[in-house]
N, C-alpha and C positions, 0 to 999 in steps of 0.2 A: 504494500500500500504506500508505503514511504518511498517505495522508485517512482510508483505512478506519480504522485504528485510533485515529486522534485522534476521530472521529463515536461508536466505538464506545465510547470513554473518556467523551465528553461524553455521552453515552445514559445509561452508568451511573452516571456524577454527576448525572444527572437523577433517574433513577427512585430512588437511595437518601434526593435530597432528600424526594421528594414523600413515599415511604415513612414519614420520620422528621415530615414537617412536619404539622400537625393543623390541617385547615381549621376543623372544630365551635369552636375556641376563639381563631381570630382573624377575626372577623367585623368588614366593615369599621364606621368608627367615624363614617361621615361622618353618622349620624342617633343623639339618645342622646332617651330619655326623660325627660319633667319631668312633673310634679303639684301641683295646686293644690289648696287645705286641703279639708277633707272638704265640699261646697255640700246636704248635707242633701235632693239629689237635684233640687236648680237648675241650671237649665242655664244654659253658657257663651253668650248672644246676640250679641257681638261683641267685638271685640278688636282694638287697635292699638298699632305698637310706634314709640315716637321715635328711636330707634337702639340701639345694642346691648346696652346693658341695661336703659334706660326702658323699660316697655311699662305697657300698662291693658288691662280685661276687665271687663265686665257680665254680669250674671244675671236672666233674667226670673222672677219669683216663681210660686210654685205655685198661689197662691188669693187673693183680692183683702186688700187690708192684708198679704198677707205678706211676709216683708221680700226687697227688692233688696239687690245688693251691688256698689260699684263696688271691683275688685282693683287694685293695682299691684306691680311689680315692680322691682329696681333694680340686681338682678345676671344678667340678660338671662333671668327666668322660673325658675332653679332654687328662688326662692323666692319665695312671693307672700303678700302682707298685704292685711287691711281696709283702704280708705281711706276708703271711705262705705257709710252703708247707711239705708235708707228703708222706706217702708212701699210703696212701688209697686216696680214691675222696670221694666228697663232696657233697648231693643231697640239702641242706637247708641250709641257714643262716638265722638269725632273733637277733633282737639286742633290748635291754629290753629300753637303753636310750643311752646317748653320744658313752659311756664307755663300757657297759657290753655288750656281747654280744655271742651265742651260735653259733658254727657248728657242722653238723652231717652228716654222711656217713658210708662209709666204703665199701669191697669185700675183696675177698680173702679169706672169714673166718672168720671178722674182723669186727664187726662196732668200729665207731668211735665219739666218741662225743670230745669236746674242747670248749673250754672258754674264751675268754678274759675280763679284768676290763682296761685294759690301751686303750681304743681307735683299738688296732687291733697291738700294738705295740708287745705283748707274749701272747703265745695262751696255753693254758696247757689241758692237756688230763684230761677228766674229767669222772668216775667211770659210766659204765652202765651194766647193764646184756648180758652175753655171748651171742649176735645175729650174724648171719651172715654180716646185713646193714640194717643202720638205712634209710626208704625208708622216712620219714616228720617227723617233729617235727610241735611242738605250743609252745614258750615260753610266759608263762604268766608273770612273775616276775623273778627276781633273782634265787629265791626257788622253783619256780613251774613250772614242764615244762613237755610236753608229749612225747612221742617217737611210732612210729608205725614202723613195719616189718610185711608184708604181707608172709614170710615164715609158711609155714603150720603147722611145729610142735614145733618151739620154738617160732614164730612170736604174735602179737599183739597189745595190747596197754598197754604203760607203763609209770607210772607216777613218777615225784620225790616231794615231796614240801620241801625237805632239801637242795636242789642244788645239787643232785645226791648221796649224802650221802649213801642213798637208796632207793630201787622204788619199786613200788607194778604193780606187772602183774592187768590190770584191766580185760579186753577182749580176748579172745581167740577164736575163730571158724573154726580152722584148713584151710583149701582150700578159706575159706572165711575172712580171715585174712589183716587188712586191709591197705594200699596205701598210702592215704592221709587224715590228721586231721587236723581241726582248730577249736578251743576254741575261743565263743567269750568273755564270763569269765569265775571266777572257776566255775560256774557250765554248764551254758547253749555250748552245742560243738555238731560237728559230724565228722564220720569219713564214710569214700568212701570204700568200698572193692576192692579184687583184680579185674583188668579191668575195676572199677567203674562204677559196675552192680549195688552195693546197697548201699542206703543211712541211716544209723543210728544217731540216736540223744540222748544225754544226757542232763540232765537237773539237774544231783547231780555231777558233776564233775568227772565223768565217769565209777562211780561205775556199773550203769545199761544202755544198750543204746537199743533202741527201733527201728524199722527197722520202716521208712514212706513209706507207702505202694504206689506202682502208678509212685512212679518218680524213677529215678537212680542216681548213684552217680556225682564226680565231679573233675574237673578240679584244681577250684578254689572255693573258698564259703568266703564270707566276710558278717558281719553283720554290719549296722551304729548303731544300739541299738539291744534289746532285741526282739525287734518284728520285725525289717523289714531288709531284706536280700538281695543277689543275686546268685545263684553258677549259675557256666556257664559249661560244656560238649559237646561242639560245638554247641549248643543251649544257650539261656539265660534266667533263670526261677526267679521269683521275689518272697521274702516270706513278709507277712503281719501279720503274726502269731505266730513268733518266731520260723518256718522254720517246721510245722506243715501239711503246705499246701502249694504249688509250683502253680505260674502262668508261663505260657509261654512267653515270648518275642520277637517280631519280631526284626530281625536284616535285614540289605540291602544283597539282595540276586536277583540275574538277571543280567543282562544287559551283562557286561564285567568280574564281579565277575566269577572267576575260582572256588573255595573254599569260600561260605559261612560260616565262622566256628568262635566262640567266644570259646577261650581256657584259658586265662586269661584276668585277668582286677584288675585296681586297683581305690577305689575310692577318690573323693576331697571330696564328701560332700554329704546330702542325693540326690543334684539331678544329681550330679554329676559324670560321671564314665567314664574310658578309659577302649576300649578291645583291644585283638590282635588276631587274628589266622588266619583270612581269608588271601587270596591273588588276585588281578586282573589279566587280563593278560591288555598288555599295548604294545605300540610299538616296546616295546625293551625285552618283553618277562615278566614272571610273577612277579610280585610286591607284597609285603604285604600291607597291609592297616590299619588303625588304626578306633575302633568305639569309637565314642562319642556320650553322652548324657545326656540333661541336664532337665532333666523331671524325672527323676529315671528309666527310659528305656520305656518310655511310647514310646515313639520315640528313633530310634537307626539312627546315620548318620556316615558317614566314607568319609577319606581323603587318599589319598596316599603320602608321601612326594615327596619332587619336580624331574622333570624329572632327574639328575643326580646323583638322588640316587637309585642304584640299589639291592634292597634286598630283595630276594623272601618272606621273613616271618618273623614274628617277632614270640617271644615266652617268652620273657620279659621283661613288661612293670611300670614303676614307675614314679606315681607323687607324690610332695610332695607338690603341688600347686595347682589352677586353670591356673598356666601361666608355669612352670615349672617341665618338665618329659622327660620321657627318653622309649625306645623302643630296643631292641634285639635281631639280632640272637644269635643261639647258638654257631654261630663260632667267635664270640670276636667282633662283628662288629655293628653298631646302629645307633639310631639319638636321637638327642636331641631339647630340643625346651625353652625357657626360655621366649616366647611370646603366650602358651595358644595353639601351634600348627599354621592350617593355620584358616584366622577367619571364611572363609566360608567352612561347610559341606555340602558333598552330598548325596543326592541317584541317582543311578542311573538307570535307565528301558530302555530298547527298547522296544516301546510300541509298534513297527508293523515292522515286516521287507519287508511290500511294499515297492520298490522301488520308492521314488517321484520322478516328472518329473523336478527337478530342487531343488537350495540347499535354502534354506529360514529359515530364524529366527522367533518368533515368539514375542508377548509380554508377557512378564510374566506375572501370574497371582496366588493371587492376587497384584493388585500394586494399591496404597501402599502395604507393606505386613509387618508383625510380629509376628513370626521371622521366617518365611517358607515360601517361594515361589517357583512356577514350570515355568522352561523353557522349551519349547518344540522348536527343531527345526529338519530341513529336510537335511539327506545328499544323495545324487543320485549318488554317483559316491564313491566306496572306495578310501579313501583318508586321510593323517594324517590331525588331525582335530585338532585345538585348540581353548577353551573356557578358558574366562580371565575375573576376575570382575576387576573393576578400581574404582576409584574415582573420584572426578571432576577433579582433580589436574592431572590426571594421572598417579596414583599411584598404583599400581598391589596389589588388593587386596588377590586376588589366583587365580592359576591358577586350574581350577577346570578341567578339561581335554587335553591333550596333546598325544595325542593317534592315532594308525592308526583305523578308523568306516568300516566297512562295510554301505550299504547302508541299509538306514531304516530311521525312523522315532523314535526319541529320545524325553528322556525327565528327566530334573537334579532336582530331590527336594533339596531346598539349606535352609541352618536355617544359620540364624545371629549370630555370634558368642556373645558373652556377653561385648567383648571389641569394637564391631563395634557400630559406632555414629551414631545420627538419620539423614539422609540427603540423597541426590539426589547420586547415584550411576550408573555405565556404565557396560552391559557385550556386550565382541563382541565375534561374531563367527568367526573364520578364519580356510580357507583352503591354501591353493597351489595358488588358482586360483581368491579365491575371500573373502572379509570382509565386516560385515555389523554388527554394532552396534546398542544397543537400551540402553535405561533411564529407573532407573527402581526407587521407593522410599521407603528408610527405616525409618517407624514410629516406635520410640521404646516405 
């Protein structure tokens, strides 16, 4: 008799909290937005951060002599200044350490390479071979840096190890000429051809490059050491072999996902990596989404930031932490996070679109769980739908949906972020019409 009534007491300190507590106005806070000055409808080409509140960004210009602009920041993107500007645009930056740092570009006729040693303070024009535009670089050092043009009859790959002094043509294949390179030392690299149809690798510093047969090229490609990899091309492929041989990756794709797509990503560590490219659609019309994982991509999960931020896509993303990064469109606009993102990741599926005969929750399972659990619940009526973790306290852990559902039959794979503590947790469902909570336990 003494349990019934103490469950029955704990029931209605439950339901009066939920009653008084107002999800619409604590939305979690691990994504906040930032804006960069008005670019006159230039888009963001690249961007990289030195740490938490260095960072730099380029602009490719709208029509030839019209002007580029190199950005920088110094309170980690809430604010961003001119630091150069030119009569070409800009497709690359990359900065060797504090100080030194390269950009490249060009049109009109023109590439364009520059330089700075002072932080971003003078930029000087720095000696390249007559190309039309410089389309990627690789800076490895000071001295040593690559330069690709996918132009067919002067284009290719070109190297300096003087700091530009001079460069030696490495690559040439006319039509097949190629897009984007990265070097993960001096000798181990590859490079992407035009439309990043093919994938080449070197392994003498670019003297000879070898075409891997079977896979295509790439978006993005980053190495943590010599053996183990990732390039993404709207797909996500993993290498174990020094980039020899490509495994595939699944990324979250179904449910409310518009665009399954991983375009780039940058990593914390070997298990660690952020993507960008997909987008949801959502109540308020299409969202990007951000992928994380912490397995090496064995598993891929994704977040949207929170309902008031509205941004169809991202296209560049930078961390220079586990807790601390940054997300892009290309028209100057973004989010930032200095808390790791939100802590709980999802997948999403509509596993049936029967209609059920009513709206119901489910228990997760498994529960306990570490560090993945499934929700399953029921919506019968289209309706905006919101799911919320909490904690004991009542603390909004994330709000992991805010969306209008068509009816069907759902279900959210959620992983524990690395900063969430082991203990007793709350998710509730809420419609229009109706809410109903459940307990769920995180063993770490």
């Amino acid at each position: 008799m003494k349990t019934k009534i103490s469950n029955i007491i704990f029931s209605f300190l439950l339901l009066v909290f939920f009653n008084a507590f107002d999800f619409q106005h604590n939305q979690p806070e691990g994504w906040y937005q930032q804006f960069m000055p008005d670019l006159s409808g230039r888009r963001i080409t690249d961007m990289t951060f030195l740490d938490s509140l260095t960072g730099y960004a380029v602009t490719y210009n709208l029509s030839p002599n019209d002007t580029g602009y190199i950005l920088k920041t110094t309170d980690g993107g809430d604010n961003w200044f001119y630091s150069f500007s030119t009569s070409r645009g800009f497709t690359s930056i990359q900065f060797v350490n504090s100080r030194i740092g390269y950009a490249c570009g060009g049109n009109g006729g023109w590439a364009y390479l520059c330089k700075t040693i002072d932080s971003g303070l003078n930029w000087n024009i720095v000696n390249t071979p007559a190309i039309l535009q410089w389309e990627d670089m690789h800076v490895l050092n000071e001295d040593t840096l690559w330069l690709v043009e996918d132009e067919s009859l002067t284009g290719g790959v070109f190297r300096t190890t003087n700091g530009g002094i001079s460069w030696q043509r490495q690559y040439s294949a006319g039509l097949h000429n190629p897009e984007r390179i990265y070097m993960y030392d001096a000798n181990l690299g590859f490079i992407s051809t035009t439309s990043n149809t093919k994938l080449r690798r070197t392994t003498d510093g670019g003297a000879t490059w070898t075409e891997i047969q079977g896979v295509n090229g790439f978006t993005d490609l980053q190495f943590i050491d010599e053996n183990t990899g990732w390039k993404a091309k709207g797909s996500m492929m993993m290498s174990t072999d020094g980039g020899l041989s490509w495994i595939a990756q699944q990324i979250p794709a179904g449910g409310n996902i518009i665009v399954s797509s991983l375009e780039k990503f940058t990593k914390v560590n070997k298990d660690t990596l952020w993507g960008i490219g997909g987008y949801t659609l959502t109540g308020i019309g299409a969202r990007g989404i951000l992928y994380r994982t912490t397995n090496s991509g064995e598993n891929w999960y994704y977040q949207v930031p929170d309902s008031t931020i509205n941004i169809f896509k991202y296209f560049h993303v930078n961390f220079v932490n586990g807790f601390i990064g940054w997300a892009y469109h290309l028209n100057a606009k973004g989010v930032h996070t200095v808390t790791g993102g939100d802590t709980i990741f999802l997948s999403i599926e509509q596993i049936s679109s029967e209609i059920p005969s009513d709206f119901n929750l489910y228990q997760n399972y498994p529960n306990p769980f570490n560090p993945t659990t499934k929700i399953r619940f029921d919506i019968s009526n289209s309706e905006e739908v919101k799911l919320v973790v909490h904690d004991i306290l009542g603390r909004v852990i994330s709000v992991l949906v805010n969306e209008r559902l068509s009816p069907g039959i759902y279900e959210y794979t959620f992983e524990a972020g690395s900063d969430l503590s082991s203990g007793v947790y709350f998710y509730t469902l809420q419609t229009g019409k109706a809410s109903v909570t459940k307990r769920m336990v995180f063993n770490k």
